[in-house]
C-alpha positions as CSV (number, residue, x, y, z in Angstrom):
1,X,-49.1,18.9,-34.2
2,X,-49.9,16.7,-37.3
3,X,-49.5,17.8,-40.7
4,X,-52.0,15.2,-41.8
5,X,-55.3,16.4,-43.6
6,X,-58.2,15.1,-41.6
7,X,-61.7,14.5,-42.4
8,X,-64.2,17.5,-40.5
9,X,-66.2,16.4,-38.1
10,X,-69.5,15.9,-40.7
11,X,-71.7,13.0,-41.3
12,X,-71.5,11.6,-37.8
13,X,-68.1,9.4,-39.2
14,X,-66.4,10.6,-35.9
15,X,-69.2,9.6,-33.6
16,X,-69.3,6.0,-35.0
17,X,-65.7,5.4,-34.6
18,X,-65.7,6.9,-30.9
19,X,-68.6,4.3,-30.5
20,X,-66.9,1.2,-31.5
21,X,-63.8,2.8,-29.8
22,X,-66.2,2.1,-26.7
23,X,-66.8,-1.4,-27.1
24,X,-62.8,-2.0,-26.8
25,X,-62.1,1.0,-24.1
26,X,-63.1,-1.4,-21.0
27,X,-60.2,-4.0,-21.8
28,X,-57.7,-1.4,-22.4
29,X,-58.9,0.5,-19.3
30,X,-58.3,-3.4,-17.4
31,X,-54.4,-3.4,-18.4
32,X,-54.4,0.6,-17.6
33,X,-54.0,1.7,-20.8
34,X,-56.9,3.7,-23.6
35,X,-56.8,5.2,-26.8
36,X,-57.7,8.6,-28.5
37,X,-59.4,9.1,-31.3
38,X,-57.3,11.4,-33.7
39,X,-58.5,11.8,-36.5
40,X,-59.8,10.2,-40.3
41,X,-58.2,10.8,-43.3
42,X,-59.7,11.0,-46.7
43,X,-58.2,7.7,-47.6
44,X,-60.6,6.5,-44.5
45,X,-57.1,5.7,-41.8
46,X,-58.1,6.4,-38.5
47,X,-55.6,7.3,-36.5
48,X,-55.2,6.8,-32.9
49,X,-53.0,7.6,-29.7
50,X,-52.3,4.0,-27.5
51,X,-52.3,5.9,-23.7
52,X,-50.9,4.8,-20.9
53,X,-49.8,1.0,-20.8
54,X,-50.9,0.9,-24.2
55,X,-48.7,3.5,-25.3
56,X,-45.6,1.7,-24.5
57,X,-46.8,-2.4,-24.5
58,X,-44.7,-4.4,-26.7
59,X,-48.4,-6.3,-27.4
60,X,-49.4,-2.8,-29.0
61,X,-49.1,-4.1,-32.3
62,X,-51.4,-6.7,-31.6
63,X,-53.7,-4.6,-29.9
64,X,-54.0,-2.6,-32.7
65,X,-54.5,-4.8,-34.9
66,X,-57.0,-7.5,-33.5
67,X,-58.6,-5.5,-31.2
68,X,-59.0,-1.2,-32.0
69,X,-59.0,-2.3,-35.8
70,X,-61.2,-5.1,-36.3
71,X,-64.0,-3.4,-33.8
72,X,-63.7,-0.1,-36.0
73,X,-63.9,-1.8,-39.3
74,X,-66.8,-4.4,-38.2
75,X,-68.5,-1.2,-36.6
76,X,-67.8,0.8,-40.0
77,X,-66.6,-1.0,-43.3
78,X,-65.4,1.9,-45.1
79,X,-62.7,2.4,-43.0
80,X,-59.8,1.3,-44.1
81,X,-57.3,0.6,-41.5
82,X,-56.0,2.1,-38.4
83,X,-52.5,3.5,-37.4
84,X,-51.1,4.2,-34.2
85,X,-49.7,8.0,-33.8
């Protein structure tokens, strides 16, 4: 379990990260891999899990970075970056 102090579930914050989540979902899905939303920090991190292919891709990085993050933070400014957990 994480010891990290998330954001609660208010101000539909969640619901518009699970939505740009979404809009990358269908080219994880392709490769056989996804990712789990979870949770937001107050310092506006979002954390995700990389599952299946994802979870152990050595193009995770990358993945991460230019695709999960870049959709979240177009989709929703404030957030700051995103970290794989």
């Amino acid at each position: 379990m994480s010891t990290k102090d998330y954001l609660p579930n208010s101000d539909g914050l969640y619901d518009r990260v699970i939505a740009a989540l979404e809009t990358v979902r269908p080219y994880l899905q392709v490769d056989g891999g996804d990712c789990q939303l979870v949770g937001i920090t107050k310092d506006m991190v979002v954390d995700v899990k990389l599952l299946g292919a994802c979870g152990s891709c050595p193009m995770s990085t990358l993945t991460l970075r230019a695709g999960v993050e870049q959709a979240i933070k177009k989709a929703i400014p404030e957030i700051a970056r995103v970290e794989s957990v």
